[in-house]
C-alpha positions in Angstrom: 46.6 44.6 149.5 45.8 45.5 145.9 47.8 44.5 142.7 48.5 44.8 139.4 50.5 42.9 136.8 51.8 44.9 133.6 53.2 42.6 130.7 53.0 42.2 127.4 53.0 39.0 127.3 50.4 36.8 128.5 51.7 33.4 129.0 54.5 35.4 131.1 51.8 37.2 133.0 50.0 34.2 133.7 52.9 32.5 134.9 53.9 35.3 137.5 50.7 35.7 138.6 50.7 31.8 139.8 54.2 32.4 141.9 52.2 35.5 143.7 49.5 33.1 144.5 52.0 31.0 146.0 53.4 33.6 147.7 49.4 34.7 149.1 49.1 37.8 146.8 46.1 38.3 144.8 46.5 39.9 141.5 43.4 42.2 140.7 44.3 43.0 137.0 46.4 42.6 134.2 47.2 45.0 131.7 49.4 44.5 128.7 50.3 47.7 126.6 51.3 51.3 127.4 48.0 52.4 125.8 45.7 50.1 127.9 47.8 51.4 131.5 47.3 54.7 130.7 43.3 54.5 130.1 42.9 52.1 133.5 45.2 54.3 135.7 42.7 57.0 134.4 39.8 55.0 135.4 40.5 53.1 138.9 41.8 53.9 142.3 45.9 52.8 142.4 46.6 49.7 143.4 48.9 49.2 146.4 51.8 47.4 144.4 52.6 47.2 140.4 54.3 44.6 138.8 55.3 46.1 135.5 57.6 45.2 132.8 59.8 47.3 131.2 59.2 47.0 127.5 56.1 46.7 126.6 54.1 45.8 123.1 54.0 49.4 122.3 56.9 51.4 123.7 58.8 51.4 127.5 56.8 51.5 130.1 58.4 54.5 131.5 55.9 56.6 129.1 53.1 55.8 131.8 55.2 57.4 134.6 55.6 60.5 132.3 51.7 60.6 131.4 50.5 59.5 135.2 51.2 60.2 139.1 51.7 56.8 139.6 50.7 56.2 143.7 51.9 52.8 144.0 55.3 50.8 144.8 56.6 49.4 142.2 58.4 46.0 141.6 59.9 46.3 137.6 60.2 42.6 135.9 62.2 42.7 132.9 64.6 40.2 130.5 66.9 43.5 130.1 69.2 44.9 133.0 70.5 48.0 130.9 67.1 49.9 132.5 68.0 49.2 136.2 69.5 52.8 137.3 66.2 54.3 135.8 64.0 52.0 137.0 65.4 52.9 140.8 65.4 56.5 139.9 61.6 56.0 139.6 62.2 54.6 143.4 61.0 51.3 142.6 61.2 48.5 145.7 63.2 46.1 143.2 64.2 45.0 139.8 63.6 41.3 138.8 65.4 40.4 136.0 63.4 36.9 133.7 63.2 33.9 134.5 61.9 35.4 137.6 63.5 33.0 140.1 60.7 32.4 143.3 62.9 33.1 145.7 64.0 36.9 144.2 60.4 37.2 144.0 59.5 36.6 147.5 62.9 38.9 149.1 61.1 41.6 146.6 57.7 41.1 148.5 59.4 41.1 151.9 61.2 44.3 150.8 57.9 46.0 149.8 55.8 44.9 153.5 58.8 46.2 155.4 59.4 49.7 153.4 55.3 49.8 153.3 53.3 48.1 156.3 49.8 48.2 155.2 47.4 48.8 157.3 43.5 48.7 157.1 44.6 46.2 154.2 45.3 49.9 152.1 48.0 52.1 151.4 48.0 55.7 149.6 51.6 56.4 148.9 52.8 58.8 146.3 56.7 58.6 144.6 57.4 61.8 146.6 57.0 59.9 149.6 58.6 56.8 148.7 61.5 58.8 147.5 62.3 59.8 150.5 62.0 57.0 152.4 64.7 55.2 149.7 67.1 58.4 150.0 67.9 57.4 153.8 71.2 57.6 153.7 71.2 55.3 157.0 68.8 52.8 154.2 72.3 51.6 152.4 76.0 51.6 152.8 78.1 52.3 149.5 80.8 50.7 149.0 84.3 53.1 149.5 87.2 51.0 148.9 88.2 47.7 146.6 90.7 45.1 147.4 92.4 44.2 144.5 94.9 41.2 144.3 98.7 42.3 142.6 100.4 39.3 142.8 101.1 37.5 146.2 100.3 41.4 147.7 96.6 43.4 148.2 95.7 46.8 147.6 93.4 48.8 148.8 91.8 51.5 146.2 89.5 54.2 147.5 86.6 55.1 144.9 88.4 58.6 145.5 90.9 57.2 143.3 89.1 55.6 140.7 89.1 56.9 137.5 86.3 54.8 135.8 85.4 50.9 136.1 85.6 49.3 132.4 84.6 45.7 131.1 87.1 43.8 128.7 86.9 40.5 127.5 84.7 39.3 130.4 86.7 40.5 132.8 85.6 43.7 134.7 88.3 46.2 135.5 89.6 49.4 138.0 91.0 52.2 136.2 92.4 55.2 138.9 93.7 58.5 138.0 97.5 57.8 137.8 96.6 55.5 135.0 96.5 52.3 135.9 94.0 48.8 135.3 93.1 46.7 138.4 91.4 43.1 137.7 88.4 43.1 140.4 86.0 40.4 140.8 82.6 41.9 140.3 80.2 43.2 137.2 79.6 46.3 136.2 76.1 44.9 137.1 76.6 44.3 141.1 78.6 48.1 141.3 75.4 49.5 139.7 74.0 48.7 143.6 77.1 49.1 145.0 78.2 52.1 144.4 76.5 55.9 145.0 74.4 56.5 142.3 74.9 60.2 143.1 78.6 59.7 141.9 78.9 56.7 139.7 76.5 56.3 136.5 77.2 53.7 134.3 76.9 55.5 130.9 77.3 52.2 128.8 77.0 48.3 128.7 81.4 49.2 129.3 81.6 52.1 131.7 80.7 53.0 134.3 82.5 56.5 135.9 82.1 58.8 138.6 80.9 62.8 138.1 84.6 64.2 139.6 86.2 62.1 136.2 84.3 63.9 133.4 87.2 66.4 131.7 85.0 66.9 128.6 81.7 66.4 127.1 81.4 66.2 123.3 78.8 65.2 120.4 79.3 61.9 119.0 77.2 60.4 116.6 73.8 59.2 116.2 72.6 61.2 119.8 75.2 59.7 121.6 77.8 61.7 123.3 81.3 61.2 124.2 83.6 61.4 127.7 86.5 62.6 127.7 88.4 61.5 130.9 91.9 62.6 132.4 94.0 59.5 131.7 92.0 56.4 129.7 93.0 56.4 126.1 92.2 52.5 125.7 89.1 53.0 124.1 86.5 56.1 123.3 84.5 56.3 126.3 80.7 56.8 125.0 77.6 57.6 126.5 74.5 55.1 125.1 71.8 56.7 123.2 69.4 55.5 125.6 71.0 57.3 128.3 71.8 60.1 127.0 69.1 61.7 128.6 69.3 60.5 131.7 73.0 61.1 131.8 72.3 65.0 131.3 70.0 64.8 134.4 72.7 63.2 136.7 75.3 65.2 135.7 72.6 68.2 136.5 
């Protein structure tokens, strides 16, 4: 089994690279910049597994997967978690957000040997492949219904109902179509892997909605553009400049 570490950082390469020896994986290389990825990738044979950071000393390093057919499984490491839907649209096998806790670290590695069973100590898989094998729709369960808590009484709320999922002072929020805000206990981070991504995108560090809510698209300003949905007036719902793009490709 072959791997790399990506990181800009040194000491914080370093430092992961001695939990992976704990763990009995070798790390062959280290690179540390978008630039210096792009020439080795251009040079050497794909490794079987690539621990790469997200933002790196000179840019994201999403740039390498737009240069290069990466052929390797991917585990990102990153201090951020506003990159996780577009780091698993790149199909990787996990997303460890620093400090990267030993025990996260090792469920990743037990992820990538049961999705990928090497054998002849080798593996040649392209994104194509492992795309597929994520898409399974046996692979994960979504979640289809929240139990909310309405005094001494419980409701049930399809996701057929929900109108977007909002976070407000702390607390993270149901709104439905027939215009009404539900308390849930949850983050907007934990319904990022519980909910379709097909259906739900979560456009902001705030929102997150569902394609069958958008009413209207419009410019908003500096690149960033702004949902119009059927009933929430609370606030203007905006899509992040950094996902504008990405937004536009899930909406198709």
């Amino acid at each position: 089994m072959t791997t790399i570490i990506i990181e800009d950082e040194k000491p914080a390469a370093r430092l992961l690279q001695r939990k992976l020896e704990k763990l009995n994986i070798e790390v062959g290389v280290m690179l540390h910049s978008v630039e210096e990825s792009l020439q080795w990738f251009s040079k050497n044979e794909h490794p079987d597994l690539i621990f790469l950071d997200i933002q790196l000393s000179d840019g994201l390093s999403f740039e390498i997967f737009e240069k290069v057919e990466i052929k390797s499984a991917v585990i990102f490491t990153t201090a951020y978690d506003e990159y996780a839907l577009k780091a698993f649209k790149l199909n990787s096998i996990d997303y460890l957000l620093k400090p990267i806790d030993e025990d996260d670290l090792e469920v990743a590695i037990s992820k990538f040997k049961m999705r990928f069973p090497i054998q002849n100590s080798t593996i040649n898989l392209d994104f194509e492949t492992i795309k597929k094998m994520l898409s399974n729709p046996f692979d994960k369960n979504f979640k289809t219904r929240f139990t909310v808590k309405i005094g001494q009484h419980l409701k049930v709320i399809s996701v057929d109902e929900i109108e977007c999922f909002f976070s407000e002072n702390k607390g993270t929020y149901i709104h439905t179509f027939d215009n009404r805000n539900y308390l849930i206990e949850s983050t907007l981070e934990v319904l990022e892997q519980e909910l379709d991504a097909k259906q739900f995108y979560r456009i902001s560090r705030k929102f997150i909605i569902p394609l069958k809510s958008i009413k209207e698209i419009v410019l908003y300003s500096n690149s960033r553009l702004k949902v119009i949905l059927p009933t929430f007036k609370e606030e203007e719902v905006i899509v992040s400049r950094e996902k504008v793009s990405d937004f536009k490709s899930w909406i198709g």
